[in-house]
Structure formats: C-alpha cells, structure tokens
N, C-alpha and C positions, 0 to 999 in steps of 0.2 A: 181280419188281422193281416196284415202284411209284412210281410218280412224283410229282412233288411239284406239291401245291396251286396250280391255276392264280389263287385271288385272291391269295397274298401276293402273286405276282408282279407280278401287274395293280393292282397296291396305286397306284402312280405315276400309270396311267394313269385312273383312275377316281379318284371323286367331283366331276368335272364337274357345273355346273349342267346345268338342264334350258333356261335360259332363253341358257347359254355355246353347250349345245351347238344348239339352233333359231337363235343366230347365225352359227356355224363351218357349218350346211346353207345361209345366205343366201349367207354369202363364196362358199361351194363352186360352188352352181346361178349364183351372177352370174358367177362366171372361167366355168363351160361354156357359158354362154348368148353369150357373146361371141365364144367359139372356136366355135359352132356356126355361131351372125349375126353377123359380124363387124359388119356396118352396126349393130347396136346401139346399140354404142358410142358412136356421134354422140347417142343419145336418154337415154344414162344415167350417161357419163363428163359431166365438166368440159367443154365447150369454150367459152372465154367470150364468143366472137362469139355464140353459139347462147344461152345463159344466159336472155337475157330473154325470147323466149316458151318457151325450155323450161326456166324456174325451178324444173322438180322436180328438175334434176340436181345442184341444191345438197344435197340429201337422199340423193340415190341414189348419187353417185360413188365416197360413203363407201365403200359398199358394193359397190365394181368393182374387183377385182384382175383387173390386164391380163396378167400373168407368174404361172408357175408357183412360182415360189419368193416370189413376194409371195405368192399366196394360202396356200402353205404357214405361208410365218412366222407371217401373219396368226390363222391359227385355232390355231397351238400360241401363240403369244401370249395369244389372245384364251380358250381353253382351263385355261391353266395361269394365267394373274395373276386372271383371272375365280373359279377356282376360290379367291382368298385375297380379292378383295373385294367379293364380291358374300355371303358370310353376313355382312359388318360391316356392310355398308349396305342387304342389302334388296335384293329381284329390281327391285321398282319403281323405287329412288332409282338403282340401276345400269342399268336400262336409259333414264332419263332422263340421266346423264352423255354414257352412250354416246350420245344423239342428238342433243343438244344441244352438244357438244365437236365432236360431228363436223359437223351444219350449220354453226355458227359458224366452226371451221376454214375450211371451204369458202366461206362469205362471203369471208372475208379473204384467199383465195387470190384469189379471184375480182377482188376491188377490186384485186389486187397485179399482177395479168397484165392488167388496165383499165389500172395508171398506166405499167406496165413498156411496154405499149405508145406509149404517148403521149410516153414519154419517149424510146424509141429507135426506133420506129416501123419495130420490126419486126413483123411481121405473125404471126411464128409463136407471138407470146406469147398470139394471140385465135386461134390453130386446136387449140393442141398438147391431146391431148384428158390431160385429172388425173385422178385415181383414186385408191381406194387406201385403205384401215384403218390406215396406218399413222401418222394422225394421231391417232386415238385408242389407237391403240397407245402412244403417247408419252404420251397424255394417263394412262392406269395407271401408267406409273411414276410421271408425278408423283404417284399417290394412294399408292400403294407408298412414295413419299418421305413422305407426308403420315402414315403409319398406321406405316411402321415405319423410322426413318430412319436409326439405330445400329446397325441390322442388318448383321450383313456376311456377304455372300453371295457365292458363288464364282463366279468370270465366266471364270479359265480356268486348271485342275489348282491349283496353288496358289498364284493371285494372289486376292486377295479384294478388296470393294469394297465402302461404307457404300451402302445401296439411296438414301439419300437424293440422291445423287452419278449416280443413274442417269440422268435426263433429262438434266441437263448434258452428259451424257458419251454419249449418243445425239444432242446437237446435234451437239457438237462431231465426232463421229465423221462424221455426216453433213455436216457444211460440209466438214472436209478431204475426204472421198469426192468432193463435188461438184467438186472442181477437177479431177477424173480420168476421171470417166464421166459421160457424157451424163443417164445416166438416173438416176442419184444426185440430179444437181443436180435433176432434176423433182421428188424424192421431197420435198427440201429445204424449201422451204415449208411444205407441210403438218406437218412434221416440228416446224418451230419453231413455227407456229399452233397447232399439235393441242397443244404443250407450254406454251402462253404461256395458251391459250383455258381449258383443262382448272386451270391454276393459279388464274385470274380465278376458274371456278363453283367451285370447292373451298375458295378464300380469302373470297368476298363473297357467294355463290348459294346454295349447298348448305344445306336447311334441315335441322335436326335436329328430328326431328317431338317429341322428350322435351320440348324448352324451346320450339319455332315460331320459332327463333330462326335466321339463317344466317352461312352462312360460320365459318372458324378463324383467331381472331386472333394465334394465339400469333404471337411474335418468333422459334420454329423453322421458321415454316414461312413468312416473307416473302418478298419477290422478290428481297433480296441473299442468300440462302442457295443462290442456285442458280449463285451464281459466286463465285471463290477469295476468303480473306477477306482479302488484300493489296487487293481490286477492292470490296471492300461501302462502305467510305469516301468513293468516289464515286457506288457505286449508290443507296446509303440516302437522299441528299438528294432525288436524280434520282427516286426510288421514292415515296414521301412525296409529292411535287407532286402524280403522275400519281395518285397512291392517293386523296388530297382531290377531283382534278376529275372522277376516275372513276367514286371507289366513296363517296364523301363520303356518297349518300343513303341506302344502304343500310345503314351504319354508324350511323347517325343512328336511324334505323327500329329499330336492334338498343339504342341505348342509351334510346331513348324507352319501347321494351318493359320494359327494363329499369328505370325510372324509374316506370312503370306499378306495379311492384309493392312500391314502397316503396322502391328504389331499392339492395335488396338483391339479389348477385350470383345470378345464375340459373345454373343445371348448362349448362355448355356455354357460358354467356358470355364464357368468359375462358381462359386456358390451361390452368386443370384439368383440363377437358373434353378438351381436345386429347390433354394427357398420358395421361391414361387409355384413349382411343383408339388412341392409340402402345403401350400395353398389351395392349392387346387384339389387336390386328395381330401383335406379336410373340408371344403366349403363341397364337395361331392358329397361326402359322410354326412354330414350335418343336415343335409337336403334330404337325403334318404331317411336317416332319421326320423326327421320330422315329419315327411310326408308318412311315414308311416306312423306316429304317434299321433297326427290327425285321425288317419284312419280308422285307429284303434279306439280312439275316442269318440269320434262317427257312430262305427257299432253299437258301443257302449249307449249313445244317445237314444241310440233309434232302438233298442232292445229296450230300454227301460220304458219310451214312449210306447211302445206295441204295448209291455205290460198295463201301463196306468189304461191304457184304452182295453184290455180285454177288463179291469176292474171294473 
C-alpha cells in the first residue's frame, strides 16, 4: 500500500513568505517571553502612564500577544492573508504597512486612554497594559477590501461574504462583543485604529514605485464604502471635509506630479490602476484556490485508489 503524497496535501499550508513566516517567530518568542517574565510586560505592552519614558512600546505592543488564542489567531492571520499580499506589493512595501499601521494604531490608542482618562478619571485607563496584532490584523482586510472587493469568500459552510465587507464586519463584530467581555472591549480600539489608520496609508500614503505616485483614488475604495449605502449619504459630505483637511497635501503633490508631465494621466493615477489591481488580487485568489482544490482532490483520488487496491 502506498501512501499518498505528503505535498498535495500540505498544498494549504505552504507557500508562506519568508518575511510572514520571521513575523509569526516574533508574535511566537513575544507571547513566551511574557509567560516566562511576566514583569516584561510593563517594558513592552501599552501602559500609558509608562509611555513617555518607555516610548518604544508604541513599537513593540504591536507585537505582544498576552493570550494564547490571540497569538494563535494572530499568526494564522498573519500567515494566510500575508501569503495573498505580500507578492502584490513587495516584501518591503508589506513590511512598511505592517509597521507603520501598527505604530500609528498604537499612537492613537494611546492619545484615547490619555483623554478617556481625563474624562472619567479612572485610573485604570493609564495602567491597563494593550497589546496585541490585531490591529493590523484589521488593517489586511482592509487591503484584501482594497485588491479584491467582489470576491466572495466563505465565512461559515454556506454563508458567503464580498471580502470588501470584511473590516466592517470585524468592527462591528467587535463593538457588539465588547458590550459582553471585558476583554473584547480592550481589543476594541485597536481593532477600529488598526482599520481606520491601514485605510488612511493605503488611500493617501502607499506609494506605487511604477508612477512615484501615492495612494488609490478610486471612488471603490473611499471611506463611505465601509458602511451600508442607506449611511454613504451622510458619510460622503462628513468624509469630503475631513479628506480636504487631512490628506488635501498629499493629493495636491499627486496632481502636481501629474501636471509635471504634461498633464497627461499617469498608470496608477486614477481608478485604472486601482481596477487592474483589483485584478490581480483576484486572478492570485482564484490560482490559489484552485491549486488547492486540485490538491484536495488528488488526495481524495489516491486514498480511494490505495483502498480498492488493499480490497
């Protein structure tokens, strides 16, 4: 009897980056180092009384799961969405998301447990120590919303779900959780930073080194698309304002480029670019896919042939 091929099988589990998998050993070594030193945790989590002379834990907390089923999620997350955008974009432009989503998250947790303090003046909003990937965990769907958005992807036996729809629906999942568990509501925060910050560098920041151009302008991928379209009527004004006082310079920067060259549209300046990226993300998916539904069927062959032959 002979057995059947250990790589179709391992088809799923494999072609991880090299750079997915040197982050899923950082997640790993940070949850042991804490359960080893517990005092760590004051040097490398969030606490924001501690912040100011220990300013590297805006850096580091990222990278601190305090529970075992956070660091798990974290590195199959960070494993499996890593393995679909990290050949679109480049090991470098993906590991600049990843650090830059995730400090900026962490600011803004940080300024939010400052005001949350001053406002109820509770004290455990400057002890409680933050942690945790799963702000940029959020921040991959949004790229996932950004590169394949019509995609629908199965979330459980057969309910499906447009990928574009994902962050939304990891907010919302996590607001309702927080009204239940303590430790949901902590996740909270970071949860909508890592999903608000990740949209900001992907919409205004992300340069495309083809044209030196940044950001995606299209109108698929603005900030009323991440809520129902009964709700864009009143977001699109509200969004507009903030989009002028925000990101007004760096828009300006991109039409001046533009203007530079005769005032002829450049690859990537405008929603072509975008769409063709939304191609590319899906015709990746679809390949993976299927090489793994081969696979799976492979096995299926050759386990059924092993049987008739031991009959």
């Amino acid at each position: 009897m002979s057995s059947p091929p250990l790589s179709g099988g391992t088809r799923l589990f494999s072609g991880f980056t090299r750079l997915c998998k040197g982050l899923a050993v950082v997640l790993l070594c940070g949850h042991i180092a804490i359960q080893i030193i517990p005092s760590a945790v004051a040097y490398l989590a969030l606490i924001p009384a501690r912040t100011i002379p220990f300013a590297w834990n805006l850096v580091t907390a990222g990278y601190i799961e305090q529970s075992v089923y956070g660091v798990v999620i974290s590195i199959v997350g960070l494993l499996f969405i890593g393995k679909l955008l990290e050949p679109l974009w480049g090991s470098k432009e993906f590991f600049k998301f990843i650090f830059v989503v995730n400090f900026l998250t962490f600011v803004c947790v940080f300024i939010t447990a400052i005001a949350l303090y001053y406002i109820t003046q509770q004290e455990s909003y400057l002890y409680m120590p933050l942690s945790g990937f799963h702000g940029v965990l959020s921040g991959f769907l949004v790229g996932v919303k950004q590169i394949i958005p019509d995609q629908e992807l199965p979330l459980v036996s057969l309910l499906k779900i447009r990928a574009k729809w994902l962050p939304s629906l990891m907010v919302l999942m996590s607001a309702v959780l927080s009204f239940f568990t303590e430790e949901s509501a902590k996740y909270l925060p970071t949860i909508i930073f890592g999903t608000y910050m990740s949209w900001i560098y992907l919409r205004y920041l992300q340069r495309k080194p083809e044209t030196n151009l940044r950001g995606d302008p299209s109108d698929e991928f603005s900030f009323s698309t991440f809520f129902p379209e009964v709700l864009r009527p009143v977001i699109d004004p509200i969004a507009s304002v903030l989009d002028r006082l925000l990101c007004g310079r760096s828009r300006t920067l991109n039409e001046a480029k533009g203007d530079s060259l005769g005032g002829a549209p450049l690859p990537g300046s405008d929603p072509i670019e975008a769409s063709r990226r939304r191609e590319r993300g899906a015709r990746a998916l679809e390949e993976r896919l299927a090489a793994e539904r081969l696979a799976a069927r492979g096995i299926k062959e050759e386990s059924g042939g092993d049987a008739a032959e031991n009959v």
